[in-house]
C-alpha positions in Angstrom: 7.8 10.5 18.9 9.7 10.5 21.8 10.8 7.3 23.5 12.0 6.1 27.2 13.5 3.2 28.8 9.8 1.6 29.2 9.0 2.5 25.6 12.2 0.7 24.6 11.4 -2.5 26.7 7.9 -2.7 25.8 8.9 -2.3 21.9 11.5 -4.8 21.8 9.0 -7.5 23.9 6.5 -6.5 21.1 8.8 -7.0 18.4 10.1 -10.8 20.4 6.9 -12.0 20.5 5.1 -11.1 17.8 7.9 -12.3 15.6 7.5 -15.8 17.4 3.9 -15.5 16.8 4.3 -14.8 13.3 6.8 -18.0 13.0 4.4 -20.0 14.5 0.8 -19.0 12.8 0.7 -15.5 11.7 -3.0 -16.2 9.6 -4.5 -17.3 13.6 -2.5 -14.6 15.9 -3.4 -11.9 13.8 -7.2 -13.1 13.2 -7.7 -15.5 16.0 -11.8 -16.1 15.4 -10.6 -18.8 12.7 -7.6 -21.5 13.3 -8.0 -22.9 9.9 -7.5 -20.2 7.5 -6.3 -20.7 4.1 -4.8 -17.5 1.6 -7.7 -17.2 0.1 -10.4 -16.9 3.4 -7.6 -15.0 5.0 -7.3 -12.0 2.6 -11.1 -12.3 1.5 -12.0 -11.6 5.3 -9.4 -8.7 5.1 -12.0 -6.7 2.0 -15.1 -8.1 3.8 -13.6 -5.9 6.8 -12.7 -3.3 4.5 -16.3 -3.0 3.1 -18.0 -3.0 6.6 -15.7 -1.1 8.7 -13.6 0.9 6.7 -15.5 2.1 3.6 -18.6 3.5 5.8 -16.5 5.9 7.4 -14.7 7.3 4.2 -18.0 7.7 2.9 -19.7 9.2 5.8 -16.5 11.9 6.2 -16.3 12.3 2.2 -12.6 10.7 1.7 -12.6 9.2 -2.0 -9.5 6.9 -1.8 -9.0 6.7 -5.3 -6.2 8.9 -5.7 -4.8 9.4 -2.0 -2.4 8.1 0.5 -2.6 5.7 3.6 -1.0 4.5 6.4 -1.5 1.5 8.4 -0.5 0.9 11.6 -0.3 -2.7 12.6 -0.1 -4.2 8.7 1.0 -8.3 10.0 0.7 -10.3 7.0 -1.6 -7.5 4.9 -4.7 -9.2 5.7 -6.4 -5.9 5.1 -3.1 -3.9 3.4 -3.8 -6.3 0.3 -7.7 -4.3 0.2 -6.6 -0.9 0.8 -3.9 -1.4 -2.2 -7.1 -2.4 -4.2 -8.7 1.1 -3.3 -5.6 3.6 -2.4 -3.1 5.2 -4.9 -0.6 4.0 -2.5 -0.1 2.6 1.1 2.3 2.4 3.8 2.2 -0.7 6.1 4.3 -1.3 9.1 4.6 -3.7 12.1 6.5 -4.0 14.6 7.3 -8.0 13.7 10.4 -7.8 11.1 8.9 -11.6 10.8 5.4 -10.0 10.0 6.9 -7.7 7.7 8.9 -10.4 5.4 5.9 -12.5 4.8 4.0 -9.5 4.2 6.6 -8.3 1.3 6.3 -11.9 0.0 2.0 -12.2 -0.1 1.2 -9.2 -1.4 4.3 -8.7 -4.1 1.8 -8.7 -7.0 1.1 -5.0 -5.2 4.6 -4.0 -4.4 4.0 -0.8 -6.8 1.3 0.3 -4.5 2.8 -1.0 -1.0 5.4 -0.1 1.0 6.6 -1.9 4.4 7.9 0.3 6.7 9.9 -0.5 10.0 8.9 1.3 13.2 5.9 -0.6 14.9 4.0 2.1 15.7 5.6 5.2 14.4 5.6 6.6 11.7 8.6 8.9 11.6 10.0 7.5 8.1 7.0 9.9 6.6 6.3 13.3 6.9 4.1 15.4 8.7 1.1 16.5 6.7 1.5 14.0 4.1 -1.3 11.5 4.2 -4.8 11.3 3.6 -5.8 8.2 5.7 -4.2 6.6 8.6 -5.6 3.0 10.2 -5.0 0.7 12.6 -7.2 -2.8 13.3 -6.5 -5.5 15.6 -3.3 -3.6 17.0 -3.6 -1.3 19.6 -5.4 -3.6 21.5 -2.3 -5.6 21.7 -0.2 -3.0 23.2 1.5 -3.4 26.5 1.4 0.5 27.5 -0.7 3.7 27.1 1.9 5.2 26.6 2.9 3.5 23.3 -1.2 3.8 22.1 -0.8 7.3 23.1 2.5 7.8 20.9 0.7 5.9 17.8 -2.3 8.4 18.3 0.5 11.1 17.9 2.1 9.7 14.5 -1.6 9.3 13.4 -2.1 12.6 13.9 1.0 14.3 12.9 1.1 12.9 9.4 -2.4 13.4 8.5 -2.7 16.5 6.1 -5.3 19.1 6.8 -8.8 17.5 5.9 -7.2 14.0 6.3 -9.1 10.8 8.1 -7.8 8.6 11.2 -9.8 5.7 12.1 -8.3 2.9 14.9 -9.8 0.5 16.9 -8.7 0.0 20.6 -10.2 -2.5 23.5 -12.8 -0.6 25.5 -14.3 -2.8 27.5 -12.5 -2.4 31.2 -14.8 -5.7 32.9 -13.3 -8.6 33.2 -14.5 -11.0 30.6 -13.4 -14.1 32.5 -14.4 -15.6 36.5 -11.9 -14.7 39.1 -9.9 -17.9 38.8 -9.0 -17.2 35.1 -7.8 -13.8 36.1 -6.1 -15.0 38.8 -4.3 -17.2 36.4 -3.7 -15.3 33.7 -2.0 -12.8 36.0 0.3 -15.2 37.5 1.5 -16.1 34.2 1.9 -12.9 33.0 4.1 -11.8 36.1 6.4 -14.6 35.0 6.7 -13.2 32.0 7.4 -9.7 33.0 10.1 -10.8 35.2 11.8 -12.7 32.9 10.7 -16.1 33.2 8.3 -16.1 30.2 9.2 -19.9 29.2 8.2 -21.1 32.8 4.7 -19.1 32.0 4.3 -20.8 28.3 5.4 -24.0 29.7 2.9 -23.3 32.8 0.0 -22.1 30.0 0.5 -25.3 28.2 -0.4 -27.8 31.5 -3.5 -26.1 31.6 -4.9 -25.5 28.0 -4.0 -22.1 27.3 -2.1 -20.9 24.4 1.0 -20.0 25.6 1.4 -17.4 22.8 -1.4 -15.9 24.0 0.1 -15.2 27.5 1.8 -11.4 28.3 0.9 -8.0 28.1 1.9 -8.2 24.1 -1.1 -9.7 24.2 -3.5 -8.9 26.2 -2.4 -5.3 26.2 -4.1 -2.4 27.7 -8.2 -1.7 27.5 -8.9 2.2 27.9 -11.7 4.8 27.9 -13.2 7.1 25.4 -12.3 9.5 27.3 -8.5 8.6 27.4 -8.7 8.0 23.6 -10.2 11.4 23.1 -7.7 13.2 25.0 -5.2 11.2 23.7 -6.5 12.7 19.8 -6.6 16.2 21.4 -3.2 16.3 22.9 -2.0 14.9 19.4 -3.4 18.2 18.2 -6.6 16.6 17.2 -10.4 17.7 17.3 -12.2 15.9 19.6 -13.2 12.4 17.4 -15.9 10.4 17.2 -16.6 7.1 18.3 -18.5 3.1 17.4 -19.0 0.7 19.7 -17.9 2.0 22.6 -17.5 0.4 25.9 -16.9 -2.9 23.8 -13.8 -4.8 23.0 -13.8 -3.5 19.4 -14.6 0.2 20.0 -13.4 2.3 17.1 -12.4 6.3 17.2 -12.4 8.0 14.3 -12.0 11.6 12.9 -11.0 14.1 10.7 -7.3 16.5 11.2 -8.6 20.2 10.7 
């Protein structure tokens, strides 16, 4: 994939705050519904996703797992990496967090023969084209600063998916505000102090007034987008045109198969 000077800067402020979310709580950034998760609850709700989200879709496109390959985009700690080594021959996880990426090495060791940890964030250039039989991303691209660096993990999805292979993301797709005008207002002002360089004056300024201040940036609040973009997105990756759940929602999902 090719990168530019925005890429670069919105990869390395990915990569800054994610590993000092990660240092903080990795369990509650990467599955904020539940501040009081334990190992066990954590990686349980990683196969209940698995069996609700994921495992409909192989079925309904006719991907047994059993003896395939999988990428996903996104891994954090393996909350759902630890499921797919359960069902995969063999998966590739990577994150852009080397912080994310060391505690994920250290949880799911008992699987180290099945998983690998990649660097990268979102790209996937350490594999071949063609080679993989699934590629998935959850809780990620929602996250991401840019369309341009959702379009570029689109691309990677696509490129490395063999003929016949599956994709399945999710991405934010709901473009209406979700909060009154003076929480945008807010959380705009403090994400302009972060994005000209005075992110601890915005933490410090999130903290006065009840906010998380690791939930304050673009890192996190990242970019919401279309169907429409996401499906031209697949088809200049070289993509059919995909199919889509839940659209228009928060947690809209495209999905499809590389001819």
């Amino acid at each position: 994939m090719t990168t530019n000077p925005r890429n670069s800067a919105d990869v390395h402020a990915m990569r800054s705050d994610w590993n000092e979310r990660a240092r903080k709580n990795a369990f509650l950034y990467i599955a904020s519904w539940n501040n009081d998760w334990d190992d066990a609850s954590f990686f349980a709700s990683g196969e209940k996703d698995y069996q609700n989200l994921v495992a409909p879709v192989l079925q309904r496109l006719s991907l047994d797992p059993s003896d395939k390959a999988m990428a996903e985009i996104g891994c954090g700690v393996g909350r759902m990496t630890r499921s797919f080594a359960r069902h995969f021959r063999s998966v590739f996880a990577l994150d852009f967090s080397y912080e994310m990426q060391a505690r994920c090495k250290a949880l799911l060791s008992p699987f180290s023969h099945r998983i690998w940890i990649l660097s990268g964030g979102q790209s996937l250039s350490g594999l071949p084209s063609n080679s993989l039989d699934f590629v998935f991303s959850y809780l990620v691209l929602q996250h991401f600063p840019s369309t341009k660096l959702v379009a570029g993990a689109i691309q990677e999805m696509i490129r490395t998916l063999k003929p016949g292979g599956v994709y399945l993301f999710q991405f934010n797709g709901l473009l209406q505000p979700t909060m009154n005008w003076k929480g945008r207002l807010l959380c705009s002002c403090l994400d302009r102090l972060v994005s000209i360089g005075l992110k601890p004056v915005s933490r410090f300024c999130a903290h006065l007034v009840g906010i998380d201040p690791q939930m304050v940036g673009k890192t996190w609040r990242g970019v919401a987008l279309t169907s429409n973009e996401v499906g031209n997105m697949v088809r200049e990756a070289g993509g059919p045109s995909p199919a889509f759940l839940a659209e228009n929602t928060p947690f809209a999902w495209c999905y499809g198969k590389k001819i």
